[in-house]
C-alpha positions as CSV (number, residue, x, y, z in Angstrom):
1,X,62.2,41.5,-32.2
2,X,65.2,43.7,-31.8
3,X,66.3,40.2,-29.9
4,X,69.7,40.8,-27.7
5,X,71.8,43.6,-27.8
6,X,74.7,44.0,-29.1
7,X,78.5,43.9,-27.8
8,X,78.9,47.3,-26.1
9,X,75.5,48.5,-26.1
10,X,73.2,49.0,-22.9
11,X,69.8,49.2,-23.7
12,X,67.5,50.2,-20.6
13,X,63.7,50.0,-20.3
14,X,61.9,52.5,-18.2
15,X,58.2,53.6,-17.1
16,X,57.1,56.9,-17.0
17,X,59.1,57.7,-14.3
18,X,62.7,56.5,-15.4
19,X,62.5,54.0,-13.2
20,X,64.2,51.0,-14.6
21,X,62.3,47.8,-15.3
22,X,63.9,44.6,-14.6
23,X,62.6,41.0,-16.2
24,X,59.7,41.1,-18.7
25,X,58.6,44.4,-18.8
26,X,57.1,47.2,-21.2
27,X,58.1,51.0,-21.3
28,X,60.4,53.5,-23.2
29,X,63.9,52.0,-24.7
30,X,66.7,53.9,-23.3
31,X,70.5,53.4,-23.6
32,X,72.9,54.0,-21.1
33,X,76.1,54.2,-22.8
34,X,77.1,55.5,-25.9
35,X,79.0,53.6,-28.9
36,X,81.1,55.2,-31.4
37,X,78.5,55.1,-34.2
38,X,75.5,56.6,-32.0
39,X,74.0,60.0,-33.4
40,X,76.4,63.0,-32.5
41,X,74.5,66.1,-33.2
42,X,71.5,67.8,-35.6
43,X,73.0,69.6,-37.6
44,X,72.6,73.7,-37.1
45,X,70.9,72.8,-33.8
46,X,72.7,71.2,-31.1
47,X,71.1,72.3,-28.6
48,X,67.6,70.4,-29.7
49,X,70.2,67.4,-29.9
50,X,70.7,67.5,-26.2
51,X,67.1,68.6,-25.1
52,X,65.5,66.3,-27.3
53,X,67.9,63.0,-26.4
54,X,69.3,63.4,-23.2
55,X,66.6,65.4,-21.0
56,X,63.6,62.9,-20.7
57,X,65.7,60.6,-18.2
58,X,69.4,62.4,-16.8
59,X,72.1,59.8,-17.8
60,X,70.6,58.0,-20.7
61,X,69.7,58.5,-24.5
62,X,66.1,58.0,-25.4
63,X,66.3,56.3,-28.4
64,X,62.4,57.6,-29.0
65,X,61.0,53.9,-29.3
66,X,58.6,51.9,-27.0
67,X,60.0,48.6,-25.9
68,X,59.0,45.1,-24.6
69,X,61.7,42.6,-22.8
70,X,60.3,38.8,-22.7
71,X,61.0,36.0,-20.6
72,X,63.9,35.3,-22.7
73,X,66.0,38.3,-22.3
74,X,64.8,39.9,-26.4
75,X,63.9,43.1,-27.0
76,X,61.2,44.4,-28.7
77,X,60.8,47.5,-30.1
78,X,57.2,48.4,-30.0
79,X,57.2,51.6,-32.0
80,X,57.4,55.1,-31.7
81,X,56.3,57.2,-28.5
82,X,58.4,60.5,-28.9
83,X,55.6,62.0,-31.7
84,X,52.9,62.4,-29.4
85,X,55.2,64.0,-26.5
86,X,54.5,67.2,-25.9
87,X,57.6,69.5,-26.9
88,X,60.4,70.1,-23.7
């Protein structure tokens, strides 16, 4: 378990859809606002920065991970869901 987040950090979880879940739920992990240390760039291609982190749902960063929220409010991450997406 990922448990709760951090100070400053807004994870989401979404289905399919970007629909956000509320409660306990399972779907993607997004995040709705950056912090200062989040990932920036790829370096020599920022342009597969953007398509790759900020397309799947407008407005949020997919972090790439699958997620679970229990009863309790903690976050788990579930593992990874963006390497059998097919390409944008």
């Amino acid at each position: 378990s990922a448990t709760l987040p951090f100070f400053g950090v807004e994870p989401v979880v979404v289905d399919e859809k970007g629909n956000e879940l509320q409660g306990v739920c399972e779907g993607f992990l997004m995040i709705r606002r950056p912090w200062p240390s989040i990932m920036r760039t790829i370096a020599g291609d920022h342009q597969r920065f953007e398509t790759t982190y900020f397309n799947m749902f407008r407005g949020m960063y997919f972090t790439g991970d699958g997620c679970k929220r229990d009863a309790d409010g903690y976050y788990w991450v579930t593992g990874r869901v963006d390497d059998v997406r097919p390409p944008a």
